[in-house]
Each structure stands twice: as C-alpha cells, then as structure tokens.
TORDREN-352065 format. One line per field, with one value per residue (C-alpha): residue number from 1; x, y, z. Coordinates in steps of 0.1 Angstrom, whole numbers, plus 5000, padded with zeros to 4 digits. Layout:
N
seq c(NUM  ...)
east c(X  ...)
north c(Y  ...)
up c(Z  ...)
END
This chain:
441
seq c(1  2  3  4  5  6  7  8  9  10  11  12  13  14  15  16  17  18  19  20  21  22  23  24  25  26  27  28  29  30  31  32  33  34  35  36  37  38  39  40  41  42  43  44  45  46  47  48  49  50  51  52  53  54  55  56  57  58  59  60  61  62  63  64  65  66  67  68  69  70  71  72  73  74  75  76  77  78  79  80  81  82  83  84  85  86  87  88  89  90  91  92  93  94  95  96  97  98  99  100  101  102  103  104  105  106  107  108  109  110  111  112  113  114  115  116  117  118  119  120  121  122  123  124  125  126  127  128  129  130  131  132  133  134  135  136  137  138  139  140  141  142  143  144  145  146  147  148  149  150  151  152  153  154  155  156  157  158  159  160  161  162  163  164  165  166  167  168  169  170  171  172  173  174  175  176  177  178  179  180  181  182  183  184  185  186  187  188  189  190  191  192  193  194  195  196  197  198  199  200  201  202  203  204  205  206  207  208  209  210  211  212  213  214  215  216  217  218  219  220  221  222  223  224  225  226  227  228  229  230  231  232  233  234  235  236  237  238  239  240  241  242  243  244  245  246  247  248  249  250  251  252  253  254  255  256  257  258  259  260  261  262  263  264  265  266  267  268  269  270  271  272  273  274  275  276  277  278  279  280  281  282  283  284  285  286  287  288  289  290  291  292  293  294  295  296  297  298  299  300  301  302  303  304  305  306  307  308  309  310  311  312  313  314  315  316  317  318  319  320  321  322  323  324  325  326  327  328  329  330  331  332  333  334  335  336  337  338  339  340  341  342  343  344  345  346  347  348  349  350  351  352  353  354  355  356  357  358  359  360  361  362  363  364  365  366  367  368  369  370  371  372  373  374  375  376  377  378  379  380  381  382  383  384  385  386  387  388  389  390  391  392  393  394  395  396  397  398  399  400  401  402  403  404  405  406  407  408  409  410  411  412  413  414  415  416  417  418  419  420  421  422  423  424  425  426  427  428  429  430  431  432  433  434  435  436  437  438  439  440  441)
east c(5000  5025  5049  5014  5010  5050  5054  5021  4995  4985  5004  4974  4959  4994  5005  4972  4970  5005  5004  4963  4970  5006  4988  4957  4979  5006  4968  4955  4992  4987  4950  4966  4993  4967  4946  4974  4984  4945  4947  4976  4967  4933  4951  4955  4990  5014  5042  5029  5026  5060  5077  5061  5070  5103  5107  5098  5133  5134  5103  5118  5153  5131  5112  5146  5164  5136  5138  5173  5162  5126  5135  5174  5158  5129  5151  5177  5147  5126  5159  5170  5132  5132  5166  5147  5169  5139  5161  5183  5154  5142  5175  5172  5144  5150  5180  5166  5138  5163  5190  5157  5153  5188  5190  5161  5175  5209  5186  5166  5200  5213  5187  5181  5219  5219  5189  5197  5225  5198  5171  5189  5197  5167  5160  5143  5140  5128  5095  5095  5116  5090  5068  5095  5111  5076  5070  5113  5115  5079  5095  5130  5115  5091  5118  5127  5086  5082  5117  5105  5073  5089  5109  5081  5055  5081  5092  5061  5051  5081  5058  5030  5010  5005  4970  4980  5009  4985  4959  4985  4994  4961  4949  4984  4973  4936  4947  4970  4937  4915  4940  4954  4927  4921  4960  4960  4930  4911  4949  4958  4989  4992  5027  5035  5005  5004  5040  5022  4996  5021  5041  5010  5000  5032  5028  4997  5014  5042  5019  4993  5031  5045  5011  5007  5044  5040  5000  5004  5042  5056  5086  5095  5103  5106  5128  5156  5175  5170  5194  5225  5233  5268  5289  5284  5245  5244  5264  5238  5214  5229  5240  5200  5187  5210  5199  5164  5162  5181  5146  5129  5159  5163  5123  5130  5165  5142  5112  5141  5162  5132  5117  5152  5145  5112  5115  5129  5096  5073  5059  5025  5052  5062  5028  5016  5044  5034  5000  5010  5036  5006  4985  5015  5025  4987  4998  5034  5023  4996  5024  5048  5023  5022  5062  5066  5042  5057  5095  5087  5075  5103  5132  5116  5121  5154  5162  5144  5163  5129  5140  5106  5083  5105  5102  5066  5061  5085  5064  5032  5047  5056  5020  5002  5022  5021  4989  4979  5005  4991  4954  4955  4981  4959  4928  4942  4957  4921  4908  4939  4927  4897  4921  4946  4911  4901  4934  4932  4914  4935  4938  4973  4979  4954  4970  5007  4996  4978  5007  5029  5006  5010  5042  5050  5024  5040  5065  5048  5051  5086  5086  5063  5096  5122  5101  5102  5136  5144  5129  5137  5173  5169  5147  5177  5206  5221  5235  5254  5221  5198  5217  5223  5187  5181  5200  5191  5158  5153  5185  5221  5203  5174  5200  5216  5183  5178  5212  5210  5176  5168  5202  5192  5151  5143  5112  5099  5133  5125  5092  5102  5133  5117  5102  5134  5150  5123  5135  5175  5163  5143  5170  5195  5173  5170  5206  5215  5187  5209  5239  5221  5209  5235  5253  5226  5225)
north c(5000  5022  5015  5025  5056  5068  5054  5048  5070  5104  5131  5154  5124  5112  5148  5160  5124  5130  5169  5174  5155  5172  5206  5201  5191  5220  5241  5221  5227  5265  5265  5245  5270  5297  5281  5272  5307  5312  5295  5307  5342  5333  5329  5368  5369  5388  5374  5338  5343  5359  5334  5306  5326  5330  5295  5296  5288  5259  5241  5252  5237  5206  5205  5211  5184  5163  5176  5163  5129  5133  5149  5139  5101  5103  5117  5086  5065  5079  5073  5041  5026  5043  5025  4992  4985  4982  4969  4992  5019  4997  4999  5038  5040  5026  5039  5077  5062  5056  5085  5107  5088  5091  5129  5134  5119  5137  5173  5161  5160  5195  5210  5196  5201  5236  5248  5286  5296  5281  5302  5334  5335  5330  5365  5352  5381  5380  5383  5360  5333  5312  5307  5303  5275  5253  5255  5251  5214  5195  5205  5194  5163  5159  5163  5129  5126  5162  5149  5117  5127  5144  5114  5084  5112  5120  5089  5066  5091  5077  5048  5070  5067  5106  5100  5084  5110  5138  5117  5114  5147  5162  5139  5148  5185  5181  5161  5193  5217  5195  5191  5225  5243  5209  5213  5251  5259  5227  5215  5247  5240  5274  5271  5239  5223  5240  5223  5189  5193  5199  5170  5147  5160  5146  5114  5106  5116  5086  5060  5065  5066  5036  5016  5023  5019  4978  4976  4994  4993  4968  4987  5009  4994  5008  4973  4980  4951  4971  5003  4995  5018  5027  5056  5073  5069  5081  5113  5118  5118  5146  5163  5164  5169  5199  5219  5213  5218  5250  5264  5269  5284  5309  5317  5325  5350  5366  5374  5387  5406  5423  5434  5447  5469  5479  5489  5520  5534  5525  5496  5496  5489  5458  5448  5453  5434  5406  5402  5409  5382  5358  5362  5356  5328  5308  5307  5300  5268  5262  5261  5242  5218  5218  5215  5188  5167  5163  5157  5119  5113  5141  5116  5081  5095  5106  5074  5055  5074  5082  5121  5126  5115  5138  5167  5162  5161  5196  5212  5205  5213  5249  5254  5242  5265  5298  5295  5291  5319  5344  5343  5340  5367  5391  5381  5392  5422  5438  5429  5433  5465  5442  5414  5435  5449  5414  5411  5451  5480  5503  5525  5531  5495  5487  5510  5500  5462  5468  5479  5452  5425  5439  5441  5406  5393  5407  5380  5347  5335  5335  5317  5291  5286  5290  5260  5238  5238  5237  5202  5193  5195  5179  5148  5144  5149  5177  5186  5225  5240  5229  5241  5274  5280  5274  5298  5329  5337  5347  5343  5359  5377  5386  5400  5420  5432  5446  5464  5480  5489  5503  5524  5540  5536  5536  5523  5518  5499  5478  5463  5462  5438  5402  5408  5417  5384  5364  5382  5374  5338  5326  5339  5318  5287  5288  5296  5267  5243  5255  5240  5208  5202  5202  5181  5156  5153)
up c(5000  5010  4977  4959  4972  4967  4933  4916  4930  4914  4922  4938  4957  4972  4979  4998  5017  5028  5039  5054  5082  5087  5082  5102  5134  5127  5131  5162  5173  5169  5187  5218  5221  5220  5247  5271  5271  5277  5309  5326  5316  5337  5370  5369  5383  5361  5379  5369  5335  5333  5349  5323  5293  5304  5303  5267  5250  5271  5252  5215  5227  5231  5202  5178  5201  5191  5154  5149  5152  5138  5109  5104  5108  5086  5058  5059  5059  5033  5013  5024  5018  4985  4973  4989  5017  5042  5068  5070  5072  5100  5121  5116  5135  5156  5164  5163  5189  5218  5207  5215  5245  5255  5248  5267  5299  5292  5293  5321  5341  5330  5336  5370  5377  5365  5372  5388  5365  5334  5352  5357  5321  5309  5327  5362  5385  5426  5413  5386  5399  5418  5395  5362  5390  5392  5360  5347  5372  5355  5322  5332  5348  5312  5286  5273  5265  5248  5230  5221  5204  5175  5165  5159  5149  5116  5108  5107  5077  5060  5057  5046  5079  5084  5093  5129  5129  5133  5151  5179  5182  5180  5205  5230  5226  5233  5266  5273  5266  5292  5320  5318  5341  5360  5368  5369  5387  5401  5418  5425  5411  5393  5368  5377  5370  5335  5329  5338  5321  5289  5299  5303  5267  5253  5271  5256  5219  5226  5239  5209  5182  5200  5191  5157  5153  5168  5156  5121  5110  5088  5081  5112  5151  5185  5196  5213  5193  5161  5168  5155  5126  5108  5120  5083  5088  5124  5105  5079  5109  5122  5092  5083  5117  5132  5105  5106  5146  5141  5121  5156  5172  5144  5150  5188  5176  5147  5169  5199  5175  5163  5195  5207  5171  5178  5213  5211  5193  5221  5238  5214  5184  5202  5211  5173  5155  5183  5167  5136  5142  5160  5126  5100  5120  5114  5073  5075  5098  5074  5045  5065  5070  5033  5032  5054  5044  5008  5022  5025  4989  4976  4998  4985  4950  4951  4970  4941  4916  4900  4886  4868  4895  4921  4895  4894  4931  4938  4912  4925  4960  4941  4930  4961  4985  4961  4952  4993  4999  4976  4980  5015  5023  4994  5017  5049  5038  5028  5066  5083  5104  5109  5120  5144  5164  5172  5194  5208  5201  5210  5173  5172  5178  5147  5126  5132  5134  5100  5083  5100  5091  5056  5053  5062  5042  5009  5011  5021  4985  4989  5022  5004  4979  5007  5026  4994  4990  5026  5028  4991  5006  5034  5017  4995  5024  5013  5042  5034  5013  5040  5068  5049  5044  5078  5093  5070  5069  5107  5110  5093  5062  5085  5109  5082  5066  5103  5104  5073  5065  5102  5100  5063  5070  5107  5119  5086  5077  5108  5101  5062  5074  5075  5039  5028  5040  5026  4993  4998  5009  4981  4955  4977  4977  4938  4938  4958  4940  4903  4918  4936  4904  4882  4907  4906  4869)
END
C-alpha cells in the first residue's frame, strides 16, 4: 500500500493524503498554544505568567532536540526505503527512537543540575523566579517525553501513515487543553500544574506513536535490538537533523532581535508586530504543513532514483504552496485593520499592526519557495544548502536586513526587514537548487 502511494498514486491524491493531516495538526498545534496561554493568563498573576514565558526557550530547545532525530531520521529512511533496503530503514528508526530517549535523559539531568544559573539566564527576576522555577522542574523532569514525540511522529510518515501521525498529536494537545485548568485551577497548582499538564499531553502523543508503530508498521520498530546503525549513517542523521532543529531556534532570535529593534519606538510597536507576528505565524504553519508533508514522497524519489516522479512532486509542492500563499496573504491584507482589532482596540495599535501584518504578508510567496527547497534539501541529504537555508531567513540575512535597513530607513526599515529576507532567501534557495541540480545530473 504504501509502495502504491510513493510510486504509483497520482500526484494530487498522494501529495494531499501525505500533507492534510501534517497541516491540520501544525493548526490544532497552533489553537493548543493559544489556549494554554489562555489559561495561565486566567490565573491573573502577572508574575505567573511571566515566569512561564520565560521559560519559553526551554520548550523550543526541546522540540529542535527532538527535530534532529525526527527529521534527520525520517530523511535517511525515506531514502533508504526508496533505494529498497527496508532493513536498514528499519534499524534507523530505531535507532533515532532511543537517541531521542537518551537525549532526553541527558537534558533532564542538566537542567536539574543547572537549574539557577539556566534560570537566571533565561531573565528570572525576585519576582519571577518562583513561579519560572515550578514550572522550569515539571519541564526538566518531562523532557525525554516532549523529546521523544517528535521522533516516531516524523518517521512513521516515511511509511505514509501521516494519518495516525497527526491523530496522535492532536489527541496529545487536546489532553494538554483538558488538564490544563484541572492542573492550573482545580489542583491549585498554578505554573506547575500548566507544565504537567504539557508533559501529560506529550505522554499521551508517545503512547498512541508507539502503538501504531508495533499495531500498524511493517517497516518501522521501537525494539531496542534494532538500533545498530553505521557511523556514516548516524552522520547523515545529524547532518540532516542539526539543520532542521536549528529552524525553531532561528524563529525564537528573529522574533528577539526584532523586539530589541522595535523597542525604542514604544511599547504599542512591540505589542503590534506581536499580533501581527501571532496572525503571520497561522499561514506559515499552514504552509509548513504543506512542506513537510511532501518531504517523505520528495526523499523516497530521490532514493528510488525516479527524477521525473521527484520533479513532478516539487512542482506540484511549488504550486500548492504559492497558490495558498498568495490568495491568502491578498485576503488578509484587505481585513487586516479588521484582524489587528480582534486582538486590541486600542487604534494606534490597529494602525501599526495593520501595516505590519501587511508588510510581512508581501513575502509569504517567497517563504512558500524557501520552505520547498528547505525540505527538498533535506529529503535528499544535502546537508550544506539545507543548513544554509536554515540559518538565513530569521537568522544571518534577516539580521543584516535589520542592520541596514533600520540604520538607512528607521522604523519603517524595521518592520520592512523580514520581507526583505524572505527576498535574499528565496534567491539563495534557487541559487543553491541550480547548483544541487547540476550536481545531481
């Protein structure tokens, strides 16, 4: 079935079977982190809700620690099954499963180990440090499950079995949303109750992935007798993974670096280009939904050798994301005033916000192509363009964009600077995809 669907099937139907379910759990995803911050915003205490998003960095290091092996993994394998050597693919994964395991325990112990000098950096204050403490140890405690649910939930759709990848994760966050304010408020348990509730969440993600890894697999294992992988694979692992992982850590420096920017022209610039932010971010998860759900067929093709097919698929992949891109970002540039007033009304919020909104919505065709090559790259294992694209767009050329345009521009420099990047960074990905190619041929 599953050698149907990457070889044979129609390129609409195998695309859209692979990427819906990717795309409607990178959405539930986005509604759970909206409601969590619901919740803890309920308890009233500005102290409390400082503390927790102060702690924020410490969740995205877990997610792109859980990346490396999610993503690096289910590249190698979408390779290794498209070249036929299904045992191989099989030792991969499991492999990844206990690495993620292993690295999980190896953060729990840091943390716990160097949990004041972690907090102070993190910016904990007398006022704050309570609270960013209860809610820092449950995560600490909690990491090798948050960890681990990014590995199996990437690599069974190397199989094609993105279906019971989303199921599981939408199920994990809807256990988070229901024992958040049982946690929070009916424990009394405040920030650390929110952590547990998180941690809970991900528990229930790795139980439902481990079953339909033994019930539904055929290719994929979680046995521990199955992890014995070369040196040069455990490499291409890494080589794959690291740069993918480093995606969320550039999102966390682009939305800082900003705010340092933005600062000095008041507080209600910062608070605008956060909703602005909030509202861009629902379409570029949509399209990376879109993105990541094709890397699986993009890898078994170039594994398979089957040039035509791959074309196909990354042209298709083109279409579907600038064709999202576009009409969406043209739809919510009409009603952004309309959009920024459903967050605050406060009008010089909604008129900075508006133009914000705007002007980061002019590029999201070009993140669509940056996206598309990002995890063309990475489905094929080239190591150097992926890792280049994953540090540039919030990242180096981002940076740059910032430096320059707010020196010769200003404030209007500043909020131009992300679009700007998304310009530099879709000329490097077709840059780099020139020179992939010709290599290839």
């Amino acid at each position: 079935m599953e050698n149907e669907l990457f070889e044979r099937a129609p390129i609409p139907k195998a695309y859209f079977k692979m990427a819906l379910p990717v795309v409607f759990g990178m959405v539930v995803s986005l509604v759970y982190n909206m409601v969590d911050t619901f919740f803890i915003a309920r308890t009233q205490n500005t102290d409390l809700v400082a503390g927790v998003s102060l702690c924020a960095p410490v969740f995205t290091m877990m997610i792109a620690l859980g990346d490396i092996f999610g993503l690096g993994g289910s590249s190698v394998i979408s390779r290794l099954f498209g070249e036929k050597r299904d045992q191989e693919g099989r030792r991969v994964s499991g492999f990844c499963f206990y690495a993620a395991i292993l690295c999980g325990v190896a953060v729990t112990a840091l943390m716990l180990v160097f949990r004041e000098p972690i907090l102070r950096l993190l910016g904990a204050d007398a006022s704050t440090v309570e609270y960013a403490s209860e809610y820092y140890r449950y995560m600490a405690l909690g990491a090798p499950l948050i960890i681990v649910s990014l590995t199996p939930s990437n690599l069974i759709r190397t199989e094609g079995m993105a279906l019971q990848s989303m199921i599981s994760t939408v199920t994990g966050s809807v256990a988070n949303i229901i024992l958040d304010p049982i946690f929070i408020f009916g424990l009394g348990m405040g920030a650390g109750g929110a952590a547990i509730a998180t941690v809970l969440g991900n528990l229930v993600t790795d139980l439902l992935l481990v079953y339909f890894v033994k019930a539904k697999s055929r290719k994929l294992t979680v046995s521990c007798r199955d992890i014995r992988v070369e040196k040069a694979v455990v490499a291409s692992i890494f080589a794959i993974g690291i740069p993918a992982s480093l995606t969320n850590i550039m999102q966390s420096f682009g939305i800082t670096l900003m705010n340092r920017y933005l600062v000095r022209y008041g507080t209600e610039k910062v608070a605008a280009m956060g909703i602005a932010l909030k509202v861009n971010m629902i379409v570029v998860l949509v399209m990376v939904g879109f993105a990541f759900g094709a890397q699986p067929l993009l890898g078994y093709c170039y594994g398979a050798k089957n040039s035509r097919r791959l074309s196909a698929i990354l042209r298709f992949d083109l279409l579907v994301e600038l064709v999202f891109s576009a009409v969406t970002a043209l739809l919510l540039a009409v009603f952004a005033p309309q959009i920024v007033r459903i967050f605050m009304q406060d009008e010089a919020i909604v008129g900075a916000g508006s133009v914000m909104l705007r002007c980061l919505l002019v590029s999201t065709p070009l993140i669509g192509v940056v996206l598309v090559f990002t995890t063309l790259f990475q489905a094929e294992g080239k190591a150097l363009p992926a890792l280049l694209l994953s540090v540039s767009r919030q990242g180096v050329l981002f940076a740059l964009c910032l430096v320059v345009l707010s020196a010769l521009l200003g404030y209007r420099g500043v909020i131009c600077a992300q679009a700007s990047a998304d310009l530099l960074t879709a000329a490097l990905a077709l840059v780099l995809y020139r020179i992939v190619s010709k290599r290839n041929r």
